[in-house]
ZAVODREN-963191 format. One record per residue (C-alpha): residue in one letter; x, y, z. Coordinates in Angstrom, 3 decimals, padded with zeros to 6 digits. Example, Ala and Ser with C-alpha at 12.3 -4.5 7.8 and 13.67 -1.06 7.14 Angstrom:
REC  residuo        xx        yy        zz
REC        A   012.300  -004.500   007.800
REC        S   013.670  -001.060   007.140
***
This chain:
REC  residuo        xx        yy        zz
REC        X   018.101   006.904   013.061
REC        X   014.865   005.093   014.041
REC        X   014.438   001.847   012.866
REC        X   012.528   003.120   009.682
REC        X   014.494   003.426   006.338
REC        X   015.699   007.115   005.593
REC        X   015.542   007.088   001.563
REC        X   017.419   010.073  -000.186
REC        X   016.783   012.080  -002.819
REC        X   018.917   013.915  -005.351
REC        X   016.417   016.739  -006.152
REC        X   013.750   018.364  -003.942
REC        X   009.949   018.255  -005.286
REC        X   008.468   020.880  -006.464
REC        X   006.426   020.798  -009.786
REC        X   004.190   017.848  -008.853
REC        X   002.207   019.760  -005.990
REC        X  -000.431   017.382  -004.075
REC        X  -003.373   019.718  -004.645
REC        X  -006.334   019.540  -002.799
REC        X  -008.385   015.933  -003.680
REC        X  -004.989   014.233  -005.610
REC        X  -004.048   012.492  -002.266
REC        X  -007.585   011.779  -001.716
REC        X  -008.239   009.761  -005.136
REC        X  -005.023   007.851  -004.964
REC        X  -004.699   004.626  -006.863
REC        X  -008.278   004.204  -007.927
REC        X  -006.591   002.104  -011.034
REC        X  -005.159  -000.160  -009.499
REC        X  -005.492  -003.928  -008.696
REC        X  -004.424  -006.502  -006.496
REC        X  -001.326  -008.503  -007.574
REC        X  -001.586  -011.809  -008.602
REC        X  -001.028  -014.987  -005.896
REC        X   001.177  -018.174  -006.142
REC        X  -001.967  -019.926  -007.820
REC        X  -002.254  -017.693  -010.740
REC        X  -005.312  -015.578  -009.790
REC        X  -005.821  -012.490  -008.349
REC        X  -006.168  -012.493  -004.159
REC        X  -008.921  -009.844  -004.168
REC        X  -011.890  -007.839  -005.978
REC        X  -009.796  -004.796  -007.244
REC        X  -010.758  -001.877  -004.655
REC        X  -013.359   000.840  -005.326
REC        X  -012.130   004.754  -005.191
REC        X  -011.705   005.621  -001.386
REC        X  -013.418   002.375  -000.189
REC        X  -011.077  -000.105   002.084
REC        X  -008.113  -001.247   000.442
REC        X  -007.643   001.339  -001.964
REC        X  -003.944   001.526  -002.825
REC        X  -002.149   004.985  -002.714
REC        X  -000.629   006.291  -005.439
REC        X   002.755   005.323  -006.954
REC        X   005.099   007.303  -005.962
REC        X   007.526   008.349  -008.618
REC        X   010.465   010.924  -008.915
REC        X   009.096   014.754  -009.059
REC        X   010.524   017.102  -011.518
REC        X   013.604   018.840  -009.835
REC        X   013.585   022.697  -008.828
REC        X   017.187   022.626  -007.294
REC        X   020.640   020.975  -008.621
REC        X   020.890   019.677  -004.816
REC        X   017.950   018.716  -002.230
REC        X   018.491   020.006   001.436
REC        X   019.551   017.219   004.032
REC        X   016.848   015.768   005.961
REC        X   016.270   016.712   009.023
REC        X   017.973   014.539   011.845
REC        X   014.844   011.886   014.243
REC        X   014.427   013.206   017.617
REC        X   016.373   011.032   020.317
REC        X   014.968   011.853   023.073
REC        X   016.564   010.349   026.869
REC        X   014.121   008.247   029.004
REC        X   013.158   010.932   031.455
REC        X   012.258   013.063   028.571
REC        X   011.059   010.051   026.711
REC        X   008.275   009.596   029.524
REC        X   007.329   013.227   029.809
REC        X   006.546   013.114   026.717
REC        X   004.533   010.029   026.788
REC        X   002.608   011.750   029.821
REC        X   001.447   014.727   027.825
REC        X   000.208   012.642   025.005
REC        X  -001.360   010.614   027.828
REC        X  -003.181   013.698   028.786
REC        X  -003.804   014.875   025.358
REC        X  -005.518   011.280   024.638
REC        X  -008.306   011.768   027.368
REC        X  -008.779   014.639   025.730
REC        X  -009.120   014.241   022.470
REC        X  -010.263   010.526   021.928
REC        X  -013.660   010.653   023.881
REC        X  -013.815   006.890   022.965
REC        X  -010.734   006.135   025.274
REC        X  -010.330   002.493   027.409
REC        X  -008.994   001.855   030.082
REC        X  -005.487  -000.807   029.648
REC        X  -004.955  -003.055   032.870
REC        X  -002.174  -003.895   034.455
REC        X  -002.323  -007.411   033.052
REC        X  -003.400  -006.077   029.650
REC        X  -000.385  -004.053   029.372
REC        X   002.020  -006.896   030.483
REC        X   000.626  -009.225   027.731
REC        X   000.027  -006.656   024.951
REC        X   004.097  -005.523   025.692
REC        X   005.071  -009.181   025.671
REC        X   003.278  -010.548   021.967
REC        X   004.835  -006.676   020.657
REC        X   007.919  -007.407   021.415
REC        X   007.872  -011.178   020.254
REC        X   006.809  -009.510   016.871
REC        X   009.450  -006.996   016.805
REC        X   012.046  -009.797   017.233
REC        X   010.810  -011.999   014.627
REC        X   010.619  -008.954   012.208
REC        X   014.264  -007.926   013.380
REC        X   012.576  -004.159   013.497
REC        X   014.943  -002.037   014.976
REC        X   013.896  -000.523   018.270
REC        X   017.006   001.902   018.543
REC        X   014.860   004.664   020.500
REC        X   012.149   005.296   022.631
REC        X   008.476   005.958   020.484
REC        X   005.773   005.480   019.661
REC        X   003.874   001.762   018.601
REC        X   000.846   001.105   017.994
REC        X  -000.301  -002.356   019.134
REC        X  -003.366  -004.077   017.439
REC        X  -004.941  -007.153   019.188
REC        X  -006.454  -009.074   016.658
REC        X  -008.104  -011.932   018.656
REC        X  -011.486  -011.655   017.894
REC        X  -012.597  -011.558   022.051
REC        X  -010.282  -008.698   021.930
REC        X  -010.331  -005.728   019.271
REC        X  -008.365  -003.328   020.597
REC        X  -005.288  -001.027   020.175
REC        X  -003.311   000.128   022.220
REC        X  -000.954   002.741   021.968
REC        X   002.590   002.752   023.613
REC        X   006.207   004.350   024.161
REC        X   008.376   001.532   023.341
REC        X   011.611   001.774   025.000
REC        X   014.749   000.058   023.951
REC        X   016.132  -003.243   025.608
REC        X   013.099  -002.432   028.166
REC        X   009.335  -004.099   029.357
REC        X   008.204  -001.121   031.519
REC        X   006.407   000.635   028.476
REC        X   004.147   003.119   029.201
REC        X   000.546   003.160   028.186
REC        X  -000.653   006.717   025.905
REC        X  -004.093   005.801   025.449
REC        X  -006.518   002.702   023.782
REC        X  -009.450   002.151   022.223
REC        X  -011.809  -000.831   019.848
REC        X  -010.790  -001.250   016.498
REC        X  -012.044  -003.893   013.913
REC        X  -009.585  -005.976   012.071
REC        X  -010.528  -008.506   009.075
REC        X  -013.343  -010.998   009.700
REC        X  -013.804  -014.872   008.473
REC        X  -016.746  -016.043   006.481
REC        X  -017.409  -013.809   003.774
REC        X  -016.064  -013.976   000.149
REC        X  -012.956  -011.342  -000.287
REC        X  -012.681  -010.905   003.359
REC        X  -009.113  -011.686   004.805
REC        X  -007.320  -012.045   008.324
REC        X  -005.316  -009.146   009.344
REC        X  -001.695  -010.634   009.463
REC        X   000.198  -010.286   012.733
REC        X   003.696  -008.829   012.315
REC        X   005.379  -005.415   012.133
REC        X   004.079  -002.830   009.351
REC        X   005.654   000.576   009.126
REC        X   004.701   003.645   007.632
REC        X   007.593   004.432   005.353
REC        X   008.253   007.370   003.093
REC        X   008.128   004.571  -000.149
REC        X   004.532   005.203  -000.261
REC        X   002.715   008.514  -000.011
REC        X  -000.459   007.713   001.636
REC        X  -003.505   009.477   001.163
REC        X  -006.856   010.764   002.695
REC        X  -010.439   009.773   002.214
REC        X  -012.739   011.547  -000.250
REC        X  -015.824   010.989   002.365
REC        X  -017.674   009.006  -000.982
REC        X  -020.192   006.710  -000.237
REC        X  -020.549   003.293  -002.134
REC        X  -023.731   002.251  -003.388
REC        X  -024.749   001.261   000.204
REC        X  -024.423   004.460   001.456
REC        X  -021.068   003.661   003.164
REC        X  -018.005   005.642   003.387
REC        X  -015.413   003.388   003.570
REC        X  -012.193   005.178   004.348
REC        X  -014.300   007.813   007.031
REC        X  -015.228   011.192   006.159
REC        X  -013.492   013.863   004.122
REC        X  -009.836   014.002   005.323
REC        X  -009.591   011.318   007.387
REC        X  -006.222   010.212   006.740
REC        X  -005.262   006.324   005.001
REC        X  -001.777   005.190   006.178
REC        X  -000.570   002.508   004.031
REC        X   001.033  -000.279   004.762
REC        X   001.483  -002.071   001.107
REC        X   000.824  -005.358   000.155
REC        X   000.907  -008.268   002.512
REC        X   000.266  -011.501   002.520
REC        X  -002.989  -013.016   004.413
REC        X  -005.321  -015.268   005.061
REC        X  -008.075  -015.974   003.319
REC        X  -011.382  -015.441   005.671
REC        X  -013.456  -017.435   003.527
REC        X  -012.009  -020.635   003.308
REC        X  -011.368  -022.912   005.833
REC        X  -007.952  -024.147   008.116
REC        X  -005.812  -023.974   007.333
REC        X  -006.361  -021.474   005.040
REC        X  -004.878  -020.486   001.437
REC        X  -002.931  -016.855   001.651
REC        X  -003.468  -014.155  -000.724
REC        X  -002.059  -010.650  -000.604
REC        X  -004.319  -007.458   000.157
REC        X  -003.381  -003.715   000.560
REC        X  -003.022  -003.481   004.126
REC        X  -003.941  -000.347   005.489
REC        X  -004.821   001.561   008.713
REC        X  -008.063   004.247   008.311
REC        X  -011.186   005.510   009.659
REC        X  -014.855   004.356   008.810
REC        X  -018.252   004.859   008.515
REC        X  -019.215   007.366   011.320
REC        X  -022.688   006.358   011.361
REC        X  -023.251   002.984   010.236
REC        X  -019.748   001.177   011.240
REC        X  -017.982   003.287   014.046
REC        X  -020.616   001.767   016.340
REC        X  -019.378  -001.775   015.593
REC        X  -015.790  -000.844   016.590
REC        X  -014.453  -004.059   018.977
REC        X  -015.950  -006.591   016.528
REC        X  -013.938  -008.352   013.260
REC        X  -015.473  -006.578   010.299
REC        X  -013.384  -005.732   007.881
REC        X  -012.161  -006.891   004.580
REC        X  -008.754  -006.921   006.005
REC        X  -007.587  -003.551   007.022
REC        X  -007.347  -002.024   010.581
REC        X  -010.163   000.289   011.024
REC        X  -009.682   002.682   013.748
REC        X  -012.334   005.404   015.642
REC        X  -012.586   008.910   013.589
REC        X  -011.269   010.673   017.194
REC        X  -008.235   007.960   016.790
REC        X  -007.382   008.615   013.487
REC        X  -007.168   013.051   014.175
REC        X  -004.881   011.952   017.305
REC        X  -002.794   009.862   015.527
REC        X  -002.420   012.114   012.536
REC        X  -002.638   015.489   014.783
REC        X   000.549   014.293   016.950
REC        X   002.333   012.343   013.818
REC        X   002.780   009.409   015.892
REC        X   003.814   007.205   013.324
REC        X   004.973   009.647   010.674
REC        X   008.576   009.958   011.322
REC        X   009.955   009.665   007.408
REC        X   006.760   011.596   005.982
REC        X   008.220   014.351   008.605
REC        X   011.140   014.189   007.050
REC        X   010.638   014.028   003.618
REC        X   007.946   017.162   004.011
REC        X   010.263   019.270   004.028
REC        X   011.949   018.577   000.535
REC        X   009.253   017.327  -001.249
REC        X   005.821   019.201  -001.210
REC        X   003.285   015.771  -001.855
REC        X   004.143   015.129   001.797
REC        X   004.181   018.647   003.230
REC        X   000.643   018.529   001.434
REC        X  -000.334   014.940   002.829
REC        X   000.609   016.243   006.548
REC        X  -001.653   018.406   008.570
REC        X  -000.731   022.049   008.241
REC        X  -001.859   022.387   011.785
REC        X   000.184   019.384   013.032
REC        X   002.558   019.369   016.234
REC        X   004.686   016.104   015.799
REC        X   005.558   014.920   018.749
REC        X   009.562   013.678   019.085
REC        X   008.699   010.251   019.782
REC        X   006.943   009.623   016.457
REC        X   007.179   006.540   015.190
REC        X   006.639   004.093   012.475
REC        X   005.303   001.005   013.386
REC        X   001.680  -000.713   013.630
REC        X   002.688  -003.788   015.606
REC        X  -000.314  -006.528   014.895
REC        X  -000.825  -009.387   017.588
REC        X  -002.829  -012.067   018.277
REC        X  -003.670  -012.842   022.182
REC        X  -005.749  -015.878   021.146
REC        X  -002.797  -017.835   019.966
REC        X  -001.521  -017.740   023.479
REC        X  -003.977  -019.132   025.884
REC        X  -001.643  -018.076   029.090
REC        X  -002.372  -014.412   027.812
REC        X  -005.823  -015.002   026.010
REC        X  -007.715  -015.532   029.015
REC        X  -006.753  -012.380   030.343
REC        X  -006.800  -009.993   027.648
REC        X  -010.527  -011.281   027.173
REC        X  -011.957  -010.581   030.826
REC        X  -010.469  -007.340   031.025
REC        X  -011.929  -006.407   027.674
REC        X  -015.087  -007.422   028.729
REC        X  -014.608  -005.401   031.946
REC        X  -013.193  -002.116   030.395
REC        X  -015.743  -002.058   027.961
REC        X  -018.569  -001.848   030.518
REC        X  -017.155   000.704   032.241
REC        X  -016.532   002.513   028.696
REC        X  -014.729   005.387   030.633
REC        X  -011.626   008.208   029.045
REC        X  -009.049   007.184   031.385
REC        X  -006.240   005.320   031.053
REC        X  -003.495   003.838   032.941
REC        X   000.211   003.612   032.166
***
């Protein structure tokens, strides 16, 4: 098994069909859980606006007296491991037109804070697939993602591009935590409506753009200052704003979640890189067969985990990471190095 939790279920789903738009309007009653102090972390989230949580997953009405095993996680060898790799590689260039190039020295650092993480978390790399890697340092912006091989630092770059991670200054707005977050099968996910708030934003991306969920986290609070009180927010991975925001990409912006390009968010969500359980569980319960591309190829070295760094905490790695930001996003160019 990968290093995500396999849950099991008695009966297979059946009755409680995710048709069209239920996914999309996930948790819109919901609020943010209460902190240590006694008050609540957060302004409660707006339907399909950033931090949304998705809906509660409970039991679905059996249709069987016994659910089918789950399918068994691709293990694939190292050989195989990097083939693989190569093709999504290739499909990247292709696909995410808003592509940087990773350095040498970017790739050494980026592998080095990920795998710090992964220790402290005690995640269980037990075969080669897919992170993603999320610089947070504010110089920085950028995710990378990898094929993360056991007990190994030769990685090898699939593609990267600017994201925006949670800014300082503004009321509600918190720091993206640093740590390991996976995508497990707990929580269902969901996809944007394409709604726009009153300022003509859509927070979550257009229609269909897909939300991975992450739960709630603890985090710091952007608007006060150091050291700073924590609250907890519903950390979550999603498109934006093609017009207005997707421009800003590379800059600290949001209220705490990752936001990624729209092009990103199809790859990701095309290949299933980090949708190993919902892969599973599709195929005995039908609110993730309905939450999953019908048009999807996962790729065997789908993953779980969104692995959030911070190069500025490091100044032997900081100073790199920034100049060959700066330098990669001048040239702006679709290629990539592994």
């Amino acid at each position: 098994m990968s290093g995500a939790k396999c849950p099991t279920l008695l009966f297979i789903a059946g009755s409680l069909l995710l048709v069209p738009g239920l996914a999309y309007a996930a948790g819109t009653g919901s609020s943010d859980p209460v902190s240590s102090s006694g008050q609540t972390s957060a302004q409660p989230a707006q339907p399909d606006q950033e931090g949304a949580p998705s809906p509660t997953l409970t039991p679905a009405e059996p249709v069987l007296k016994e659910a089918p095993p789950l399918p068994e996680i691709p293990v694939l060898n190292e050989d195989d491991a990097r083939a693989e790799a190569t093709r999504l590689n290739s499909a990247f260039r292709h696909e995410v037109p808003v592509a940087l190039k990773v350095s040498s020295a970017q790739k050494a650092a980026w592998i080095m804070l990920a795998q710090e993480q992964i220790q402290q978390a005690s995640f269980p790399l037990d075969r080669p697939q897919v992170v993603l890697v999320v610089d947070r340092n504010p110089a920085v912006q950028r995710m990378c993602l990898m094929l993360a091989l056991p007990g190994q630092s030769d990685w090898q770059v699939i593609g990267s591009t600017k994201v925006s991670t949670g800014t300082t200054g503004r009321k509600f707005y918190y720091i993206t935590p640093t740590g390991v977050f996976t995508n497990t099968a707990d929580i269902l996910g969901y996809r944007a409506l394409g709604t726009k708030n009153e300022n003509g934003i859509m927070g979550n991306g257009t229609k269909g753009m897909r939300v991975w969920d992450f739960g709630w986290q603890w985090a710091e609070k952007g608007w006060l200052p150091v050291p700073r009180e924590k609250g907890q927010i519903r950390l979550e991975m999603h498109a934006t704003d093609p017009v207005y925001l997707e421009s800003r990409l590379g800059h600290v912006a949001s209220e705490g979640c990752i936001r990624i390009p729209s092009s990103l968010n199809v790859f990701i969500d095309k290949h299933g890189l980090i949708d190993v359980e919902d892969e599973q569980m599709a195929v005995i319960d039908n609110r993730f067969r309905a939450l999953l591309r019908s048009d999807r190829v996962a790729s065997p070295l789908a993953g779980s985990a969104v692995i959030v760094v911070d190069s500025a905490n490091r100044p032997d790695l900081a100073h790199v990471n920034i100049s060959e930001n700066k330098t990669a996003s001048s040239r702006h160019t679709p290629q990539t190095h592994s």
